[in-house]
PLY file of the C-alpha trace (Angstrom):
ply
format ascii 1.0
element vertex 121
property float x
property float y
property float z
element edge 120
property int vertex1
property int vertex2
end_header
-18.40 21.45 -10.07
-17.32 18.17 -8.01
-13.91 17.11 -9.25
-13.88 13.29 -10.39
-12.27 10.49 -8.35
-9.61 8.83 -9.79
-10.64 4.99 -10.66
-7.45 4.41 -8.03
-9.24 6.02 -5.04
-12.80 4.53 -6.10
-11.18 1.07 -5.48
-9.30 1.83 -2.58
-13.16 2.99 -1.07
-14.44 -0.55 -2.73
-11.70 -1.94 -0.31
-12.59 0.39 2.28
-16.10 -0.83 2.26
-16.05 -4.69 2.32
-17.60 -5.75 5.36
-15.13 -7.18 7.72
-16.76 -10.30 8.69
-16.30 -11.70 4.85
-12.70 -11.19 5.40
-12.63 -13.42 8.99
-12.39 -17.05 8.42
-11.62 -16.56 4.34
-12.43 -19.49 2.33
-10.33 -22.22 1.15
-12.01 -23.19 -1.73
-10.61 -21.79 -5.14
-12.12 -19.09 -7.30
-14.90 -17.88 -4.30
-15.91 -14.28 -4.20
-15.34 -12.84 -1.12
-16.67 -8.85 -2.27
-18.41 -8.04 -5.64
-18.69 -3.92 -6.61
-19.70 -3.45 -10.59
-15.86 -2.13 -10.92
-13.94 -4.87 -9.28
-14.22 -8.06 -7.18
-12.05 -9.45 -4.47
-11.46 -13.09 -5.20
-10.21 -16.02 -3.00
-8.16 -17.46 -5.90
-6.71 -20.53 -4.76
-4.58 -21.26 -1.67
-0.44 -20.89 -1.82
2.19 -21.93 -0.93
3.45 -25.18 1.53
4.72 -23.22 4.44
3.55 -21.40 5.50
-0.40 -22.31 3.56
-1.78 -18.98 1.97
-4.58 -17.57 0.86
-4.01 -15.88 -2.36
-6.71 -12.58 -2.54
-7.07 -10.93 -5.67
-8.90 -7.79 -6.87
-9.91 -7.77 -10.19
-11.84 -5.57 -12.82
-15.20 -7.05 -13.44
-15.56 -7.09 -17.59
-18.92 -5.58 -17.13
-17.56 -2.64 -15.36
-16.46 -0.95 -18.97
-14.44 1.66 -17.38
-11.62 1.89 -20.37
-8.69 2.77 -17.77
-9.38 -0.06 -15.30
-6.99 -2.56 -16.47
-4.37 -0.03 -16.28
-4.56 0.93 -12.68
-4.56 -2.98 -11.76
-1.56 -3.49 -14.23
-1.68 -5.77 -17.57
-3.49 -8.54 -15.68
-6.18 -6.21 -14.30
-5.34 -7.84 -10.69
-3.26 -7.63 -8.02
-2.58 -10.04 -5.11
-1.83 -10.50 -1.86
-1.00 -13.28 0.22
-2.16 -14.03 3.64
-1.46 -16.39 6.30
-3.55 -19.40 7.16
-2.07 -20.24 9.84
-1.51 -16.91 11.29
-4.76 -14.99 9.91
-4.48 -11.31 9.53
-7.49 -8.70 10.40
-9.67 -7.68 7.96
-7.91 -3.96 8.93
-4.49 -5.50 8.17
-5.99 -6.93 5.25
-7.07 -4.15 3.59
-4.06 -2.16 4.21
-2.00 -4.92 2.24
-4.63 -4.61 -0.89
-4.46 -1.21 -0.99
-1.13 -0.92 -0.90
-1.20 -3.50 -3.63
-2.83 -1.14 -5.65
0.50 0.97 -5.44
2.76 -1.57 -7.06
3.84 -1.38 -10.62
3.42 -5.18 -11.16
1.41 -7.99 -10.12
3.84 -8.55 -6.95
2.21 -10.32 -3.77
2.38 -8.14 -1.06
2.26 -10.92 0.82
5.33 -12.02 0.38
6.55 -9.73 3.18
4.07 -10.62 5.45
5.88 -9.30 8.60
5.09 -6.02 7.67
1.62 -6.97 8.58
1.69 -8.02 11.51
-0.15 -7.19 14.65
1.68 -4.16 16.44
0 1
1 2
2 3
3 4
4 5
5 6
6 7
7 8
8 9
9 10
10 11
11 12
12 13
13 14
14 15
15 16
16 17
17 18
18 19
19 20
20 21
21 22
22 23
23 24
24 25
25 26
26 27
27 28
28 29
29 30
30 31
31 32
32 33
33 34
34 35
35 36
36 37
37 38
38 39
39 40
40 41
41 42
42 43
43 44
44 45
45 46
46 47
47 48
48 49
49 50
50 51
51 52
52 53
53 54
54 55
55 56
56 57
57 58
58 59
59 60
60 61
61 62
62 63
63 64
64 65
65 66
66 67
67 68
68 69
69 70
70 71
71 72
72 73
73 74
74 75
75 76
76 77
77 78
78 79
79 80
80 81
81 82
82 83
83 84
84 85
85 86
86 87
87 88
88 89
89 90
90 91
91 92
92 93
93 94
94 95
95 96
96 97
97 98
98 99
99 100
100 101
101 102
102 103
103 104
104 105
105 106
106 107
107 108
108 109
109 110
110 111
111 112
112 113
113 114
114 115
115 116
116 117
117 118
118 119
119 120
């Protein structure tokens, strides 16, 4: 019998599989969905920050997903956050490496605040 996947590697392959041209040339306008999976979105929230300008991502649990231990793996807010550049846009590789490593975080911190650790190499 086929062992389950944890809800944590279900939306790390969520992440995995948003097509990388919706994360080129994000939005600026608040509260657009970039990604939409019955367990969780990925949200352009709102834009951050003065300098330098960000654009806050979010996953969150879609309330339709009823998948009891969903808010827990995203934390009491059922979201986590990341920050990236506008003036210095990531790749949607980069990208996705921040929000899963999001996922990894005990709180709601943006990983985006460190945002030399995503740099180009």
């Amino acid at each position: 019998m086929p062992r389950k996947k944890s809800l944590k590697n279900l939306v790390v392959e969520i992440i995995d599989d948003v097509p990388d041209q919706r994360l080129i040339g994000l939005p600026t306008k608040p509260n657009t969905t970039i990604h939409n999976d019955v367990i969780v979105r990925l949200d352009m929230q709102s834009m951050a920050g003065s300098s330098p300008k960000c654009h806050n991502l979010q996953v969150q649990v879609n309330n339709e997903s009823r998948i009891p231990s969903s808010a827990g793996i995203l934390g009491g807010s059922a979201t986590r956050a990341v920050l990236v550049p506008e003036d210095t846009p990531w790749t949607p590789a980069v990208i996705k490496e921040a929000l899963k490593d999001s996922l990894r975080l005990k709180s709601t911190t943006n990983v985006g605040s460190q945002p030399d650790r995503y740099k180009e190499k």
